[in-house]
Kinemage of the C-alpha trace (Angstrom):
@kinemage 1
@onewidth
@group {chain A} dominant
@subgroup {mainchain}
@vectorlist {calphas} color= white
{ca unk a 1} P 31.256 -4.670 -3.627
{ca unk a 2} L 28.008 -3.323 -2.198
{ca unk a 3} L 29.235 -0.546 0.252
{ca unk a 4} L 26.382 0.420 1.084
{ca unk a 5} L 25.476 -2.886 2.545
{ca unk a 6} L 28.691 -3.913 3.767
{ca unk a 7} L 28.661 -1.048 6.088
{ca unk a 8} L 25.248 -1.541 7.407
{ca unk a 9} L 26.316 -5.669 7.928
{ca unk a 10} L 29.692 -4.133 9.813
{ca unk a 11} L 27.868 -1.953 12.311
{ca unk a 12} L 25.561 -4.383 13.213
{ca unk a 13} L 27.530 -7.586 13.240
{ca unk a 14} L 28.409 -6.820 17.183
{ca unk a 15} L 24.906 -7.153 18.181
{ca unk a 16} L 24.279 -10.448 16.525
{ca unk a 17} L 24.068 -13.011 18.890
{ca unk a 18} L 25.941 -16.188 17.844
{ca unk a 19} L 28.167 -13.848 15.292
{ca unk a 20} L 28.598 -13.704 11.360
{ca unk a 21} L 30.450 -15.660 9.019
{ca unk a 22} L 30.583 -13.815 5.775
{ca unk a 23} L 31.850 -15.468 2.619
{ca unk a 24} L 33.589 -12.510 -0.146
{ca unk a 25} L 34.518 -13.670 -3.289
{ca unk a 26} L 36.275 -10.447 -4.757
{ca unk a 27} L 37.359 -8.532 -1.571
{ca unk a 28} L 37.237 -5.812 -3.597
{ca unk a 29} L 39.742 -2.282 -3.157
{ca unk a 30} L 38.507 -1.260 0.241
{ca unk a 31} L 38.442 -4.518 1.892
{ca unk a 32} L 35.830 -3.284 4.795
{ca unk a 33} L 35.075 -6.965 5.876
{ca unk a 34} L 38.528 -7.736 6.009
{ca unk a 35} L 38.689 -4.574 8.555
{ca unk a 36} L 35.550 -6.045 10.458
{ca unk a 37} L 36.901 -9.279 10.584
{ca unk a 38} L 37.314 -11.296 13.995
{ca unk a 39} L 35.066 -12.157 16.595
{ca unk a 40} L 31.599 -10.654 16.219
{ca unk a 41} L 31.861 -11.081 12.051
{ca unk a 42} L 34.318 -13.460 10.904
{ca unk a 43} L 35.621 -13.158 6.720
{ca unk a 44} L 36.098 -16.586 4.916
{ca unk a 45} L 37.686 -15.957 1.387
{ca unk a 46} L 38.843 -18.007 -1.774
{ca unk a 47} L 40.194 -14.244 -3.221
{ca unk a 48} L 42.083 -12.718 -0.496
{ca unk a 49} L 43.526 -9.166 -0.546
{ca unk a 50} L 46.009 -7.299 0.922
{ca unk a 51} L 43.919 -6.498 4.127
{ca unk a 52} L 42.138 -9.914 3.914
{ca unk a 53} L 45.814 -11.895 3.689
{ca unk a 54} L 46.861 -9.526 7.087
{ca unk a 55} L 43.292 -10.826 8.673
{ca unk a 56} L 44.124 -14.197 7.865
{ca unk a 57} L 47.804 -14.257 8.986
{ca unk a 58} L 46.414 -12.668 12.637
{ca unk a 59} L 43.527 -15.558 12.597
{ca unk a 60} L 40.961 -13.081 12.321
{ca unk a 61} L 39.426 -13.929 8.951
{ca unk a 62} L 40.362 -17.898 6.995
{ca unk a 63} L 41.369 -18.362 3.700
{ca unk a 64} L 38.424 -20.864 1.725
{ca unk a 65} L 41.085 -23.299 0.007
{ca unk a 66} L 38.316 -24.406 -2.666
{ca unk a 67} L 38.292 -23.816 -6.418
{ca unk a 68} L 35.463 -21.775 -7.459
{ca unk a 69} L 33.577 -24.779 -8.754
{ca unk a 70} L 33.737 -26.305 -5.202
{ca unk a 71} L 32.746 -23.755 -3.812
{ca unk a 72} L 29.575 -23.735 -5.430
{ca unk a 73} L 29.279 -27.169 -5.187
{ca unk a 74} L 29.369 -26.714 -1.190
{ca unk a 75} L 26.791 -23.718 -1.472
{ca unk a 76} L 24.874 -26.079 -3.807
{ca unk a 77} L 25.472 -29.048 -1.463
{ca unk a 78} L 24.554 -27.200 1.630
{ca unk a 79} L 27.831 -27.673 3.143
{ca unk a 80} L 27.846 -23.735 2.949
{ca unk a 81} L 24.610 -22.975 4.076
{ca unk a 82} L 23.602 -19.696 2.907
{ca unk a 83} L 21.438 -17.650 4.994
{ca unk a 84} L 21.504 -14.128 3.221
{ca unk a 85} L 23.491 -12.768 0.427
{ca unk a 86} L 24.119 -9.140 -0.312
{ca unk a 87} L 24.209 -8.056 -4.052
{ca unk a 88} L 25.353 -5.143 -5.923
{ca unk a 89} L 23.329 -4.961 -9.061
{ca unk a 90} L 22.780 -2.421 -12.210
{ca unk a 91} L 18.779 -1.627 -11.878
{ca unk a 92} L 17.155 -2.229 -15.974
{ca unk a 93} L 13.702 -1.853 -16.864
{ca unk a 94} L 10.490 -3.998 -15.351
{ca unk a 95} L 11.355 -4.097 -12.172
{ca unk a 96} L 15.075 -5.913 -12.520
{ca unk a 97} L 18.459 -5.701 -11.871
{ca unk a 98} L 21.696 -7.541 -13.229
{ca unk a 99} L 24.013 -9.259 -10.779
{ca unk a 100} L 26.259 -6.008 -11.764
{ca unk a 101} L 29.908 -7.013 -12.107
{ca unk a 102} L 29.949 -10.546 -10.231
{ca unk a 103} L 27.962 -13.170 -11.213
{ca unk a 104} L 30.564 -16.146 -10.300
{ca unk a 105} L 28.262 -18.045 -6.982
{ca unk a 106} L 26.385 -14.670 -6.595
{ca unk a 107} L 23.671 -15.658 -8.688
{ca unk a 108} L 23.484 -19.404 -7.352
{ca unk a 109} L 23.655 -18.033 -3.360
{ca unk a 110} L 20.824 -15.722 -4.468
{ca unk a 111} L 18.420 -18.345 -5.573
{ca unk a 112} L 19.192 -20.204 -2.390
{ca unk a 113} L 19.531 -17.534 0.236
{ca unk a 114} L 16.554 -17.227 2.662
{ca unk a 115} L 17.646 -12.972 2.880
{ca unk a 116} L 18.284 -11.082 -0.035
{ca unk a 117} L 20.043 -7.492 0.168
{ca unk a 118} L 19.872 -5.800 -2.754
{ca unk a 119} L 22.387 -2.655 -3.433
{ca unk a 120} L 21.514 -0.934 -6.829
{ca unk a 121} L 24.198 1.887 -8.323
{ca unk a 122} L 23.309 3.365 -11.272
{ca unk a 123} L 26.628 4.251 -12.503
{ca unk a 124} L 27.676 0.252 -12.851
{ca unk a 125} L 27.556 -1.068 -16.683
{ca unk a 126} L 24.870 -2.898 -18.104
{ca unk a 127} L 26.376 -6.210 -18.971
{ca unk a 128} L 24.612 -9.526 -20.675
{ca unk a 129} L 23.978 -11.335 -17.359
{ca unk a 130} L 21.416 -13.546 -15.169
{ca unk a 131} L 18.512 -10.827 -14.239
{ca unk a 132} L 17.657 -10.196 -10.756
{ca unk a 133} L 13.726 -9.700 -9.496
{ca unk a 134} L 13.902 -6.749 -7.486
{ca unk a 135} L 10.697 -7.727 -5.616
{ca unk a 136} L 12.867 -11.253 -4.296
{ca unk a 137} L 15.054 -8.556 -1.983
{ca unk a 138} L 13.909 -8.285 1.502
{ca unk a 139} L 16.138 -5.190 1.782
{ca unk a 140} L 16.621 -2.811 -1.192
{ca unk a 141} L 19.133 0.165 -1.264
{ca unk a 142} L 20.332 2.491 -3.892
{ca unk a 143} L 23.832 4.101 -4.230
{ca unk a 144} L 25.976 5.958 -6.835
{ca unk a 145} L 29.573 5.458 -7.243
{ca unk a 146} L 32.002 4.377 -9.582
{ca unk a 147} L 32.914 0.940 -9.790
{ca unk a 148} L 36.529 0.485 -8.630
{ca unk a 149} L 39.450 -0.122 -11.050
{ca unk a 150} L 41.385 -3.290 -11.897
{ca unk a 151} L 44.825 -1.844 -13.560
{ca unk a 152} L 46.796 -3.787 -16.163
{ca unk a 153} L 49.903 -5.463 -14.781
{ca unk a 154} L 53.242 -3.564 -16.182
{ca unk a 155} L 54.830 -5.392 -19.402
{ca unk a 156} L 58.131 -6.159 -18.991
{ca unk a 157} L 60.658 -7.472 -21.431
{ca unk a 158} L 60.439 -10.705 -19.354
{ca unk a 159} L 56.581 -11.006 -20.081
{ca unk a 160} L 57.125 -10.598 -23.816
{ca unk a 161} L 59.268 -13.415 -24.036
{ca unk a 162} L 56.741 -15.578 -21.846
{ca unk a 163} L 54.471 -14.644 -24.537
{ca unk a 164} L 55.789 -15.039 -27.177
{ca unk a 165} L 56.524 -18.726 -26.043
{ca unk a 166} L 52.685 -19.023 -24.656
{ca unk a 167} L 51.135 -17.889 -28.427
{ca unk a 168} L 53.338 -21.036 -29.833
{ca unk a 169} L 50.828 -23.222 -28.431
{ca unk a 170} L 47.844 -21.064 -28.901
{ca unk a 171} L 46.070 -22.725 -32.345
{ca unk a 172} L 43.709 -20.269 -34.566
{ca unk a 173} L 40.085 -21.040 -33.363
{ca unk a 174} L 40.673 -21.724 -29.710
{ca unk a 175} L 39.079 -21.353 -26.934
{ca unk a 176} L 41.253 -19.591 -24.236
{ca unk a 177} L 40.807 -18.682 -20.281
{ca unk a 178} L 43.705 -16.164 -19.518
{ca unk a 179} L 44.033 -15.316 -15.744
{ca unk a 180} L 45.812 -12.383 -14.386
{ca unk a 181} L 49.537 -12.265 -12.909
{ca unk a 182} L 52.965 -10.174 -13.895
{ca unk a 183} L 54.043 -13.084 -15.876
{ca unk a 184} L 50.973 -13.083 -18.179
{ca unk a 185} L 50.527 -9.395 -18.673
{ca unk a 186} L 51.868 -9.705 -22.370
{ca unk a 187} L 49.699 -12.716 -23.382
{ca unk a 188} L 46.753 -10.589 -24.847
{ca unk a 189} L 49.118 -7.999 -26.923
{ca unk a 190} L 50.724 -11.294 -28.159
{ca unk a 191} L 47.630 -12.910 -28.991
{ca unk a 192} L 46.169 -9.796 -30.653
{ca unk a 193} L 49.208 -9.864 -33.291
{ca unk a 194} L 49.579 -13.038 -33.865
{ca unk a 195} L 46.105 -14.993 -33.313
{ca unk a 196} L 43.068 -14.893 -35.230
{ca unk a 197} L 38.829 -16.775 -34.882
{ca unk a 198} L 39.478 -17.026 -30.949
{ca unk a 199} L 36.926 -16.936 -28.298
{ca unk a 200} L 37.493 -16.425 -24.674
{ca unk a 201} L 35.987 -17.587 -21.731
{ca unk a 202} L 37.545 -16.624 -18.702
{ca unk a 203} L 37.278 -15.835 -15.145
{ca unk a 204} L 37.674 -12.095 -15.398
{ca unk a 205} L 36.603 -10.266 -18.258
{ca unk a 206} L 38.308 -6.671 -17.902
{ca unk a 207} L 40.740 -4.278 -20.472
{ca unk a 208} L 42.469 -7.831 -21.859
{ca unk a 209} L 39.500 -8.827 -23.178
{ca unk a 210} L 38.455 -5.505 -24.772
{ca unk a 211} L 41.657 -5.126 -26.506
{ca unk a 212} L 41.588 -8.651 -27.974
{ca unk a 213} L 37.979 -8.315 -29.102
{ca unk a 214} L 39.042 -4.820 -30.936
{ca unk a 215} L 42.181 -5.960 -32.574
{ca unk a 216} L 39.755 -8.722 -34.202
{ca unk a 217} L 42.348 -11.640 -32.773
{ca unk a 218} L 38.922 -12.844 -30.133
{ca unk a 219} L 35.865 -12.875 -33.127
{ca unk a 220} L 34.388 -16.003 -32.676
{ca unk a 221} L 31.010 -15.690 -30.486
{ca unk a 222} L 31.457 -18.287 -27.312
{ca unk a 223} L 27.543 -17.644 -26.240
{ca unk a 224} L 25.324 -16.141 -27.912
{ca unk a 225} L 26.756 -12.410 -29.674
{ca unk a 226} L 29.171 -12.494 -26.449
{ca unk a 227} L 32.871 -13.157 -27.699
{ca unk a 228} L 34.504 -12.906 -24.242
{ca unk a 229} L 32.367 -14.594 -21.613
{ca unk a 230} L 33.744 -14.033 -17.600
{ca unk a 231} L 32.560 -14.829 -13.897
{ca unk a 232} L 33.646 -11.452 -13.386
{ca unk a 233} L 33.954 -7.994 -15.020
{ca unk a 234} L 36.545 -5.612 -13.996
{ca unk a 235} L 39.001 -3.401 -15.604
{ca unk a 236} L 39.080 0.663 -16.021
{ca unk a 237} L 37.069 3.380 -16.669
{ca unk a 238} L 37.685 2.722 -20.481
{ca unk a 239} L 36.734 -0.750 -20.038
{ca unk a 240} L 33.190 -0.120 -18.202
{ca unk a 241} L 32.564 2.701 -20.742
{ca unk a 242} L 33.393 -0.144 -23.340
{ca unk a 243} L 31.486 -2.667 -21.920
{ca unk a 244} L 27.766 -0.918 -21.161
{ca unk a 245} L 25.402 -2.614 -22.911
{ca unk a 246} L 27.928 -4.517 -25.397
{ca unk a 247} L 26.478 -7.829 -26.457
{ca unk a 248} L 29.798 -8.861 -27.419
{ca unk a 249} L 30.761 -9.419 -23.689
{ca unk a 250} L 29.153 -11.009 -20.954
{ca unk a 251} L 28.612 -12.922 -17.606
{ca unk a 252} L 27.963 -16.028 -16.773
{ca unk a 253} L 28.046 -17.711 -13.139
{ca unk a 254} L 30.071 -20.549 -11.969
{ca unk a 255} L 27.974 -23.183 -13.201
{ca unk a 256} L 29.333 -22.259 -16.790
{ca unk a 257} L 31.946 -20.420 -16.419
{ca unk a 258} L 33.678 -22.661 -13.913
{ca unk a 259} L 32.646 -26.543 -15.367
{ca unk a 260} L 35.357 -28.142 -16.156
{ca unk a 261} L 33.588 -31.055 -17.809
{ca unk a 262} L 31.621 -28.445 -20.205
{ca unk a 263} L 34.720 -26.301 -21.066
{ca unk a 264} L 36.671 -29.177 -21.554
{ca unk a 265} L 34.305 -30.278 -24.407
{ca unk a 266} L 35.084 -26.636 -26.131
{ca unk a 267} L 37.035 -27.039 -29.153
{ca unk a 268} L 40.746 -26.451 -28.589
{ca unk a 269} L 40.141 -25.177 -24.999
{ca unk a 270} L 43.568 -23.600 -23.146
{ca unk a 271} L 43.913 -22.515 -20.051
{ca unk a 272} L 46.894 -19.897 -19.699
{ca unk a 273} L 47.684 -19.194 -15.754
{ca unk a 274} L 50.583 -18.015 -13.283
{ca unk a 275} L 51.482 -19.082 -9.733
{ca unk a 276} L 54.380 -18.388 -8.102
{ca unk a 277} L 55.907 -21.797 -7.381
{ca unk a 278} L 55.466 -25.116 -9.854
{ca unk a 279} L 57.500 -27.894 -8.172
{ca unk a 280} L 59.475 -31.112 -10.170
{ca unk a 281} L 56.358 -33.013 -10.374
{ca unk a 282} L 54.662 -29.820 -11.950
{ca unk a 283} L 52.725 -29.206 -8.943
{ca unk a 284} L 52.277 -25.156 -9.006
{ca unk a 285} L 51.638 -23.631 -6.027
{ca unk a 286} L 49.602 -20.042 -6.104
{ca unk a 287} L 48.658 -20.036 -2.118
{ca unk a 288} L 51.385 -20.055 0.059
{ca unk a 289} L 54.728 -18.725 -0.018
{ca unk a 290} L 57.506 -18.695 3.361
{ca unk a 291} L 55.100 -20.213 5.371
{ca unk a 292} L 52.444 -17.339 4.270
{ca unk a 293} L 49.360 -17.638 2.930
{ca unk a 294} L 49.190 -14.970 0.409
{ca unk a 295} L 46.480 -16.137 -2.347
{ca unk a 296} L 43.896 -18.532 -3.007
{ca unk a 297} L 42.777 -21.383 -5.620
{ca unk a 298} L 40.531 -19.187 -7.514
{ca unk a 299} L 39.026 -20.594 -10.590
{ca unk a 300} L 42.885 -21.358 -11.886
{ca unk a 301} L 42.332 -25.035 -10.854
{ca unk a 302} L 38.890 -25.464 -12.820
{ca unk a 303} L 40.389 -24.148 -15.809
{ca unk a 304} L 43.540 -25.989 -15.365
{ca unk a 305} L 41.439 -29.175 -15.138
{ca unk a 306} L 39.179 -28.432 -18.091
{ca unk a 307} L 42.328 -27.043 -20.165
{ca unk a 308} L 44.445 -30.652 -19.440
{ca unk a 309} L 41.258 -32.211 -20.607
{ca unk a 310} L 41.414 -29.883 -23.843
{ca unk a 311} L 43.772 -28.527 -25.552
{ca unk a 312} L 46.419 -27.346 -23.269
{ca unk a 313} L 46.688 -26.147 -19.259
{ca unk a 314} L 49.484 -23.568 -19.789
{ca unk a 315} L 51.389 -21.936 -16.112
{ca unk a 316} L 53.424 -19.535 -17.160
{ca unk a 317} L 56.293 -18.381 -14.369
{ca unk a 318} L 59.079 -15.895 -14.244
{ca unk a 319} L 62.183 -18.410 -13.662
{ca unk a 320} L 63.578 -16.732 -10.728
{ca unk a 321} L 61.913 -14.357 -7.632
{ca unk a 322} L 62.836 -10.715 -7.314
{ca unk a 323} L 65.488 -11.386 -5.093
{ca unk a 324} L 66.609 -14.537 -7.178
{ca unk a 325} L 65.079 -17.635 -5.797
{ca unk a 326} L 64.573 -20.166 -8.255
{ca unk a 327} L 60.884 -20.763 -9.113
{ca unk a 328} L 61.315 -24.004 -9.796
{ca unk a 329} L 61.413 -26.175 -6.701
{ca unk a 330} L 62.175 -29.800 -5.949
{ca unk a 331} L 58.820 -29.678 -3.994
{ca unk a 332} L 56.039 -27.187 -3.478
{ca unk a 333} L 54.964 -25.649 -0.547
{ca unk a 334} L 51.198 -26.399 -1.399
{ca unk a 335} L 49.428 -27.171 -4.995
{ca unk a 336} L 46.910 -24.965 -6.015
{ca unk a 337} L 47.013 -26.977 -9.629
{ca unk a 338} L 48.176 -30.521 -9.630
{ca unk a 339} L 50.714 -31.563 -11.616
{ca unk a 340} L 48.312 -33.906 -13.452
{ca unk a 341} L 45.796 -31.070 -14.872
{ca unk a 342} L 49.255 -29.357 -15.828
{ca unk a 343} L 50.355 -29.740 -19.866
{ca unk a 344} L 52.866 -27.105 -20.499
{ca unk a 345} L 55.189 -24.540 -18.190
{ca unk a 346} L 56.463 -21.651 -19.663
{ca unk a 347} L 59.235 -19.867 -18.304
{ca unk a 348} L 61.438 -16.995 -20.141
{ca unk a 349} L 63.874 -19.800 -20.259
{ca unk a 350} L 61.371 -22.171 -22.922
{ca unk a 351} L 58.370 -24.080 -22.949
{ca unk a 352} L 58.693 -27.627 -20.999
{ca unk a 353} L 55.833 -29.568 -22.505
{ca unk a 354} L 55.404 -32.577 -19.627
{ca unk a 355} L 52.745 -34.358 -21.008
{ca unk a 356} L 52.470 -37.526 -20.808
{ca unk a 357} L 55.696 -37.198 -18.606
{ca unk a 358} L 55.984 -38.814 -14.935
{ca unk a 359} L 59.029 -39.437 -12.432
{ca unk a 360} L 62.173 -38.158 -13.833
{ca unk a 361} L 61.592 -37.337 -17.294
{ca unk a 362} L 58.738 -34.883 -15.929
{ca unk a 363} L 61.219 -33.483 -14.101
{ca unk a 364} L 64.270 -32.890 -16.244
{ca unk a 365} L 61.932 -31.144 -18.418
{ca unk a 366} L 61.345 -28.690 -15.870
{ca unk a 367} L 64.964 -28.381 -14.832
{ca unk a 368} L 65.412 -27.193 -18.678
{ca unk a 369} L 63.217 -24.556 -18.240
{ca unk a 370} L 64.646 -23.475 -14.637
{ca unk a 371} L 67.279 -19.931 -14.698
{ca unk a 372} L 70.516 -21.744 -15.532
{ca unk a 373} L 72.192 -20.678 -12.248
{ca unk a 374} L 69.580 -23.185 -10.172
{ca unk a 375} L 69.433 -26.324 -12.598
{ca unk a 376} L 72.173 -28.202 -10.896
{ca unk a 377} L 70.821 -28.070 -7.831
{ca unk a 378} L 67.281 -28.789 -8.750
{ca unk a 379} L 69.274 -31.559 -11.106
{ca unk a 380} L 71.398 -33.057 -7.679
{ca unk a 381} L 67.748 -32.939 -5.685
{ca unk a 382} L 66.386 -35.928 -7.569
């Protein structure tokens, strides 16, 4: 996130008159607008983080219930009328910049936005993006610091057996999105053993994405030299180091990377996804949990869509909670992914493939793949 800017927007926000509204995609780890956040400058957020979810549950910042695709179709639309955007970008040669790590609506919100910030850090990566006129900035700063870290989720012996079940219905030559999640943090060490010609094309491009691309499973270029194609760039330190001018990754903004209708034309496309709730009519639920609203839509329902379209739209889910809730549920508390852009759930119980499936035989597939201990109730709720 530009800090820089973000600081500057905080500490004046109180003497604008009328107020801000101020839309963050990635709330990134410090989560200043989230901190800001109630009268004078309120947060609106498709991404929320820990401080942002707090905000929202106190009414001090809302949660943007729109897949990434609609929400650039309401930026597009002018149902989100963008006034100014603020930009962290990599300064290159002649007088440019790169949308740094984020090109996702960035890039679209730029060409639209009547104000143009401009925050350039030296220290970000060069990646194959959309290039940014510096001389289109109204207001130009420079900073140096390290971008921050997204950390691989831990492996567990649960997530190996997810995927190991997930790389079943991987073919050679796909085309795969792979979000992020607990359940899915095996998927890529899978794929790298057992997959070979894939390409990737994804919402975040971070260490999962490097390791596939070196293993050789992800060898098949998806645009241009670019193997791995994201919205969004984030991993370690080894990852940016990896990444720096490496024409084998790169970013493209929503209008690629979150079209359903063109990924859905890519051979064998699969989407592989968690949430935390998929309900008997395969309904999965990523947003609310309790009564709490603890995550957002994302770009999980574009690639869902395009992936039920393709090949396969994969949620993978741990069968039971921590504290042993079944995850499985007659009916879910709100759909992030409708059941009908759903093909396959994978739980460490099996692989329910409910295509083609409706009513009941939809959901006694599920029940199959439910913890043993919960199927008879989930069986006696029909």
């Amino acid at each position: 996130e530009p800090r820089a800017l973000i600081e500057e927007l905080c500490n004046a926000a109180d003497s604008i008159s009328g107020g801000l509204r101020v839309i963050q995609v990635m709330t990134g780890s410090a989560e200043r607008l989230a901190e800001k956040s109630g009268s004078a400058l309120r947060l609106l957020t498709p991404s929320p983080g820990p401080k942002s979810r707090k905000a929202i549950a106190e009414n001090r910042a809302e949660l943007l219930a729109l897949s990434m695709f609609k929400l650039l179709a309401a930026i597009l639309e002018g149902q989100l009328k963008i006034d100014g955007v603020l930009i962290l970008g990599k300064p290159v040669e002649q007088g440019q910049a790169t949308p740094g790590l984020i090109a996702d609506v960035m890039v679209p919100a730029w060409e639209r936005a009547r104000f143009r910030a401009l925050e350039l850090n030296d220290r970000l990566p060069r990646l194959d993006s959309s290039l940014l006129n510096i001389k289109e900035a109204q207001y130009v700063v420079e900073s140096s610091f390290e971008p921050g870290e997204l950390l691989d989720d831990p492996v567990s012996d649960l997530s190996r057996i997810i995927a190991d079940h997930i790389v079943e219905l991987i073919p050679d030559g796909s085309t795969f999105e792979l979000g992020v999640g607990r359940a899915l943090a095996s998927v890529a060490d899978a794929l790298s053993r057992q997959r070979r010609q894939l390409a990737m094309h994804s919402g975040i491009v971070g260490n999962a994405a490097m390791r596939l691309i070196k293993s050789g499973c992800v060898s098949r270029p998806v645009r241009g030299k670019a193997m791995a194609v994201g919205a969004t760039a984030m991993g370690t330190r080894e990852f940016y180091a990896w990444a720096d001018a490496n024409p084998l990754v790169a970013l493209v903004d929503s209008r690629l990377a979150h079209c359903a209708e063109l990924l859905a034309q890519t051979p064998h496309f699969c989407a592989i996804n968690s949430a935390i709730q998929v309900d008997l009519s395969g309904n999965a639920n990523s947003m609310v949990y309790r009564g709490k609203k603890i995550g957002g839509i994302g770009g999980v329902a574009d690639f869902a869509h395009a992936g039920a379209q393709g090949w396969a739209s994969i949620i993978a889910i741990p069968s039971t909670t921590p504290n042993g809730n079944s995850t499985i549920i007659p009916k879910a508390e709100a759909v992030s992914v409708p059941g009908k852009h759903v093909t396959h759930v994978v739980t460490e119980c099996g692989v329910a493939d409910i295509r083609n499936l409706n009513g009941a035989d939809r959901a006694r597939a599920l029940i199959h793949v439910a913890a043993p201990q919960h199927r008879q109730q989930l069986a006696e709720s029909l």
